[in-house]
C-alpha positions as CSV (number, residue, x, y, z in Angstrom):
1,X,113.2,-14.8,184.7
2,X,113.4,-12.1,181.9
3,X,110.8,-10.5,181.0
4,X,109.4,-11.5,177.3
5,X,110.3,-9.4,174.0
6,X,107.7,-7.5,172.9
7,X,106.4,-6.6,169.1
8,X,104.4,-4.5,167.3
9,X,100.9,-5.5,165.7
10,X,97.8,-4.8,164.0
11,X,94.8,-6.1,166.1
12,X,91.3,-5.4,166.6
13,X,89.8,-6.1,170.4
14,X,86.1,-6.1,168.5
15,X,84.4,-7.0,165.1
16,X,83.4,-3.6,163.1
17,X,84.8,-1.4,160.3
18,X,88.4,-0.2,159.8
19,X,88.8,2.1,162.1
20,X,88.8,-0.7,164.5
21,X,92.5,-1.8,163.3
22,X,94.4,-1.0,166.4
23,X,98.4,-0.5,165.9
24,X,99.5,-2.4,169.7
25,X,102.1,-4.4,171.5
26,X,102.0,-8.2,172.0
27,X,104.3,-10.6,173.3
28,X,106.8,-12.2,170.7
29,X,105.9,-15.7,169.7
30,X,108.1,-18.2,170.5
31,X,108.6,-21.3,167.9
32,X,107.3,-24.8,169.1
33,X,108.1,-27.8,168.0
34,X,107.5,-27.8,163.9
35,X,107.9,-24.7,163.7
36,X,110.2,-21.6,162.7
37,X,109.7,-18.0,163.4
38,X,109.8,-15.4,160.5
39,X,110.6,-11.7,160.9
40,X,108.4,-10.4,158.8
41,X,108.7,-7.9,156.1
42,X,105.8,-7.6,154.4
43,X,102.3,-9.0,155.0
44,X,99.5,-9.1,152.1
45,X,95.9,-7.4,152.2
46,X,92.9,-9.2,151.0
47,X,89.1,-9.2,151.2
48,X,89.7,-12.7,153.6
49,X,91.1,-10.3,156.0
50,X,88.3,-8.1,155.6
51,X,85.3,-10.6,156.3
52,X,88.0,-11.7,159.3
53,X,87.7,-7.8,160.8
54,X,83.8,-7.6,160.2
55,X,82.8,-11.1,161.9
56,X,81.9,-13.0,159.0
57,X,84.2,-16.1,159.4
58,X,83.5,-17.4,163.1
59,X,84.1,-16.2,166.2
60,X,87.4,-14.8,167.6
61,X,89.5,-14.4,170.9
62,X,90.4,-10.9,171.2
63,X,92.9,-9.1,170.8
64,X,92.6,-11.0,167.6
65,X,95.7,-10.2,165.0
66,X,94.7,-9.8,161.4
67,X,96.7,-11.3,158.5
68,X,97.0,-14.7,157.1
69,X,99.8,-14.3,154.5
70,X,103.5,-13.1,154.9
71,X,107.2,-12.5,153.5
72,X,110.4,-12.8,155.4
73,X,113.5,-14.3,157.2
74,X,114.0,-17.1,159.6
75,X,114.4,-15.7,162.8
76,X,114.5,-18.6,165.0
77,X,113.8,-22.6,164.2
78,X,111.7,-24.7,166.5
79,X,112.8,-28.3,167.4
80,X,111.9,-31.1,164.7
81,X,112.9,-28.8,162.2
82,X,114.6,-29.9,159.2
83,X,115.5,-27.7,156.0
84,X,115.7,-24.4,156.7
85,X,117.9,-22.4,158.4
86,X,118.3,-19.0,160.5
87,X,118.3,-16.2,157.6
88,X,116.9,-18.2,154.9
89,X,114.1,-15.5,153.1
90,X,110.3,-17.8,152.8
91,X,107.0,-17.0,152.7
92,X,103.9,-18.7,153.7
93,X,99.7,-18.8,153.8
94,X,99.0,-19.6,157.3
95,X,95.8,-18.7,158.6
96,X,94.6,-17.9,162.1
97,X,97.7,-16.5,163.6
98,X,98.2,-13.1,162.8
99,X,100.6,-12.2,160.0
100,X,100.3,-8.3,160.8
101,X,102.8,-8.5,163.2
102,X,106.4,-8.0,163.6
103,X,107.2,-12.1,164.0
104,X,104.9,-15.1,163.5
105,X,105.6,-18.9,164.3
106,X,104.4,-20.5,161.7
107,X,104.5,-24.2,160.8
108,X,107.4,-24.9,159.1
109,X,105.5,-27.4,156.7
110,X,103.7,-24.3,155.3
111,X,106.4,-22.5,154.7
112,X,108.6,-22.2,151.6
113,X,111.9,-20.4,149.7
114,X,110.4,-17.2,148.6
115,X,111.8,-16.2,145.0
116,X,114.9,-14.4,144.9
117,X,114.0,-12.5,141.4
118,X,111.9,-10.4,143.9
119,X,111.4,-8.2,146.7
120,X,109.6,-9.6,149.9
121,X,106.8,-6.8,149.4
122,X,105.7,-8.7,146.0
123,X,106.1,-11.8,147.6
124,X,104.2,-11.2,150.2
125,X,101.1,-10.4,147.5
126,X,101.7,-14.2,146.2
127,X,101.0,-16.7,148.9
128,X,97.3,-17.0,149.1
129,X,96.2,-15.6,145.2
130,X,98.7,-17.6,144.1
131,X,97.8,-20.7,145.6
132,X,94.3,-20.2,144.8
133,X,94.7,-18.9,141.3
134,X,97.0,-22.0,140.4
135,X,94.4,-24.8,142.4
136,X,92.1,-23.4,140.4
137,X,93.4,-23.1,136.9
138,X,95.1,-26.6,137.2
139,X,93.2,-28.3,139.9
140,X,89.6,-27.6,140.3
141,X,88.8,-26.6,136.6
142,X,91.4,-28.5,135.1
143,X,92.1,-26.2,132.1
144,X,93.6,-27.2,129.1
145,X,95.7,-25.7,126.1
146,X,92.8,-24.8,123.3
147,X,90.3,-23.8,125.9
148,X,88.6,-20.6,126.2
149,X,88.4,-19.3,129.9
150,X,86.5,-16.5,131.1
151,X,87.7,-14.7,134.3
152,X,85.8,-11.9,135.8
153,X,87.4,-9.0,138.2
154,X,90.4,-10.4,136.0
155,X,92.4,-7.0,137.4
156,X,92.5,-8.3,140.9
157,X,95.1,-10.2,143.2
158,X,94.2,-13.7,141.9
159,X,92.7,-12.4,138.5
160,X,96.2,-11.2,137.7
161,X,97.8,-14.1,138.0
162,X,95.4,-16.6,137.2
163,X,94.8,-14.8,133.8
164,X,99.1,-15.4,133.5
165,X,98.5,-19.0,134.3
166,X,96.1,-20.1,131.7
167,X,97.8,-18.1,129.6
168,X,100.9,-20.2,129.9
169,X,98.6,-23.6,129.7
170,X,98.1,-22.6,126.4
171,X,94.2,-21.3,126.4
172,X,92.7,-18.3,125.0
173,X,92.0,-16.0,127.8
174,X,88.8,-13.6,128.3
175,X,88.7,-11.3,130.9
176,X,86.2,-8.6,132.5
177,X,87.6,-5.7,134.3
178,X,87.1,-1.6,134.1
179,X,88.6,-0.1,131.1
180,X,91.7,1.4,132.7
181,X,92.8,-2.0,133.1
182,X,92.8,-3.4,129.4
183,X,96.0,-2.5,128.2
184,X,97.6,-4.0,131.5
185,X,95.2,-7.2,130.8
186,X,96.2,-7.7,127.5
187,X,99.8,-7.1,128.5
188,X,99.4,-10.1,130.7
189,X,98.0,-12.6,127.9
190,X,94.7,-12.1,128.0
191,X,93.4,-12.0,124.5
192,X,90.1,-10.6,124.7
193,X,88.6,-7.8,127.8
194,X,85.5,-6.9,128.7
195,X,84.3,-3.6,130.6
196,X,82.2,-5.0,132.8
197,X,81.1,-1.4,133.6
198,X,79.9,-0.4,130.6
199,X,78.8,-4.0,128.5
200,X,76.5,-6.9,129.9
201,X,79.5,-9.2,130.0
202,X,77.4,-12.7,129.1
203,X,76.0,-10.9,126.3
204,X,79.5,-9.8,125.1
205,X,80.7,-13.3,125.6
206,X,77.7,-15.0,123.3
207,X,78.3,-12.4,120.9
208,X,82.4,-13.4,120.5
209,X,81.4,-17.2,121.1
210,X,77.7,-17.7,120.2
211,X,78.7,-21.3,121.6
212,X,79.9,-20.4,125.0
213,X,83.2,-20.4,126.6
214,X,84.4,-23.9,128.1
215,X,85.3,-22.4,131.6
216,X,84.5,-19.9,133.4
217,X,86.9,-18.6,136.7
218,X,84.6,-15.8,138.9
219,X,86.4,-13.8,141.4
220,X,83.9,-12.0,142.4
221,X,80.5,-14.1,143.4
222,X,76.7,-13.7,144.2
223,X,74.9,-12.9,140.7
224,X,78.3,-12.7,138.9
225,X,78.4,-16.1,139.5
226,X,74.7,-17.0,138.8
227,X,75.2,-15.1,135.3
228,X,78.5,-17.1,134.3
229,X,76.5,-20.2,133.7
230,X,75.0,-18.2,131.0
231,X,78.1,-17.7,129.6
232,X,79.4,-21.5,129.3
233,X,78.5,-24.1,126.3
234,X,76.7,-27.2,127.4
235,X,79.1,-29.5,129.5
236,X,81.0,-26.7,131.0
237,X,83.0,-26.3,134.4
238,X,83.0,-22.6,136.8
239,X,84.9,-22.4,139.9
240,X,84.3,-19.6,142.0
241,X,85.7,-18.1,145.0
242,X,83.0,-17.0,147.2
243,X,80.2,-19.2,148.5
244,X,77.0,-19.3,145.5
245,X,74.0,-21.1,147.1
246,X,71.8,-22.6,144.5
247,X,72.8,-22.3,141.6
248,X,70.6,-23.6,139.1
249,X,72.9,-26.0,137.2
250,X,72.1,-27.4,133.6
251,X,73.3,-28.5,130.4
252,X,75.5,-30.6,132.0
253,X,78.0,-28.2,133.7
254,X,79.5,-28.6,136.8
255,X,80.6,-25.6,139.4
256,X,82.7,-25.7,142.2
257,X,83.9,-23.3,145.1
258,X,87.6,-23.0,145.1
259,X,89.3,-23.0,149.0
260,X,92.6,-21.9,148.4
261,X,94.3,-24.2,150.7
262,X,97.7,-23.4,152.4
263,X,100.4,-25.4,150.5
264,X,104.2,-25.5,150.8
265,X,104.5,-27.4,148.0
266,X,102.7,-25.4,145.4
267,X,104.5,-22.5,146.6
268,X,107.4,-24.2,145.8
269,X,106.2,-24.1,142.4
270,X,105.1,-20.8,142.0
271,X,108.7,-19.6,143.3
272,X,109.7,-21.3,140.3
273,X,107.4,-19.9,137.9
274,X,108.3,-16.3,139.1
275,X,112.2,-16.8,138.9
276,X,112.0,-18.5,135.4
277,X,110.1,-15.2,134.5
278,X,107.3,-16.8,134.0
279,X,104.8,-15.4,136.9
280,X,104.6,-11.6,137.2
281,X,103.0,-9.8,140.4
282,X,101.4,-6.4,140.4
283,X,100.9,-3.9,143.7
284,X,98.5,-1.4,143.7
285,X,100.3,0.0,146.6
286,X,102.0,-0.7,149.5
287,X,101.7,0.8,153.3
288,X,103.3,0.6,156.6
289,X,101.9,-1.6,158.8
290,X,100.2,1.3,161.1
291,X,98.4,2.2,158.3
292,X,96.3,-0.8,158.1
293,X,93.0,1.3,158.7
294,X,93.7,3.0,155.2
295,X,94.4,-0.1,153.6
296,X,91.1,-1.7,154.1
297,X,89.3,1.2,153.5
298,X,90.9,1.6,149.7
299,X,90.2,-2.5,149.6
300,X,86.3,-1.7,150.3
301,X,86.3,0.5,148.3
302,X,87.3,-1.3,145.2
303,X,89.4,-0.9,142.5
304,X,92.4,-2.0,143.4
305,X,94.6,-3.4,140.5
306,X,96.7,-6.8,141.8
307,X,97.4,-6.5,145.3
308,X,97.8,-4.4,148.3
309,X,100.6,-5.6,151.1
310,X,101.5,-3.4,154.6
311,X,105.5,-3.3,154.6
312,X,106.5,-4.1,158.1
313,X,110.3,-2.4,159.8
314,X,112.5,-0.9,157.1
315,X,110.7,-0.9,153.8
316,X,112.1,-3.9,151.1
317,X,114.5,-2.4,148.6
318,X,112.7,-3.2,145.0
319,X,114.0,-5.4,143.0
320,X,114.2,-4.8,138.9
321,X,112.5,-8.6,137.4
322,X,109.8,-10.8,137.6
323,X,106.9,-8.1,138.3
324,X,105.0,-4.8,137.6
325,X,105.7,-2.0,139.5
């Protein structure tokens, strides 16, 4: 019998801080039925990973691989699997199986085309902001051309990009973020900023809009999202990501916690958006995947403008359209 491949990961064998991010060897996954398995190139960085690494989202087997969001090729396809083929370049949001890793088998009914306008480094920053920025634009708040949306931490993976797709809906766009990111705000579509930093951000709203704003997007939870109410005219609607207990709803608004949900269908449309030009990703930076440790830190930390993603084997070649570099 020979002796199973081998690949390299990032894993942690307890819940703590960065440092526990191990760089280690596992076995190579092996496709069952419904499934394909994706070399992957690039894997994306978010603050889901981090609650993941500290404890906060249910207990864990260990060695348990971090990463719920990938770029890459078909490697392999598992039986019952129709559509793709050996080579073809996809990306999915999968969560629970470890997408800092070498390989992943991943249901193919997760999976989609990746855009070919870009490298696999930005399109491994899509899959899970994008999903959730584009549920929550068109899905859970339901905006409309002539609306006013606010949208705090507007700098960040899915601020980026949601701020791009309400743009493109046709409303007028407010966003919150630190100062060094206006111009690269405004150069997105928003039409108004706020430095969150410096200026009490419902005051600045009332001030602009004495009314209120019709929607409000928070990114960033806890008393961010307590204060948005304050920022909404009577009848309004708030998603937010994180959980808010409580909230003291009035005036008739509604609120709502967005769960990005894994969806190879919506990806499917946000490869379109980005090929047609119409979708532009930003990294902050990206790392190999044995500096993982490093990458969580500078997400702690704060900060980070769009997205962080660990580039995994030989580094994607950039491409020249559809993003920021």
């Amino acid at each position: 019998m020979s002796k199973q491949q081998r690949m390299q990961v990032v894993a942690i064998t307890a819940f703590g801080g960065p440092e526990r991010l191990t760089l280690m060897e596992m076995p190579k996954p092996v496709p069952g039925p419904g499934e394909v398995l994706i070399r992957i190139q690039a894997s994306g960085v978010g603050l889901w990973d981090v609650k993941v690494r500290r404890g906060q989202m249910g207990e864990s087997s260990f060695p348990l691989v971090l990463g719920w969001e990938s770029a890459g090729t078909i490697e392999q396809v598992g039986t019952n699997v129709t559509g793709f083929a050996v080579g073809e370049a996809v990306y999915g949001y999968v969560r629970q199986v470890g997408h800092y890793a070498e390989y992943v088998a991943a249901p193919a009914s997760l999976v989609a085309r990746r855009p070919h306008s870009i490298d696999a480094a930005h399109a491994a920053a899509i899959p899970i902001s994008g999903l959730t920025a584009h549920q929550a634009i068109t899905e859970d708040l339901g905006l409309r051309a002539g609306e006013t949306v606010l949208i705090t931490a507007a700098a960040g993976g899915t601020g980026t990009l949601a701020v791009q797709m309400a743009t493109r809906l046709g409303a007028y766009v407010i966003a919150t973020a630190s100062a060094r990111n206006h111009h690269f705000l405004r150069m997105l579509g928003a039409q108004e900023v706020i430095d969150y930093t410096t200026t009490d951000f419902v005051q600045a709203v009332r001030a602009a809009h004495p009314a209120g704003v019709d929607v409000v997007l928070d990114c960033i939870g806890g008393e961010t999202t307590r204060r948005s109410l304050d920022a909404l005219h009577d009848g309004g609607r708030l998603a937010h990501l994180t959980e808010a207990a409580d909230l003291p709803l009035e005036r008739a608004i509604t609120a709502r916690p967005v769960y990005g949900r894994p969806d190879a269908h919506r990806l499917a449309v946000l490869t379109r958006m980005v090929d047609a030009g119409q979708l532009s990703v930003h990294l902050d930076r990206t790392l190999p995947l044995a500096a993982a440790s490093e990458a969580h830190r500078l997400l702690e930390e704060g900060h980070v403008r769009g997205k962080m993603v660990l580039t995994i084997g030989e580094a994607p070649t950039p491409s020249k359209k559809g993003f920021f570099s």
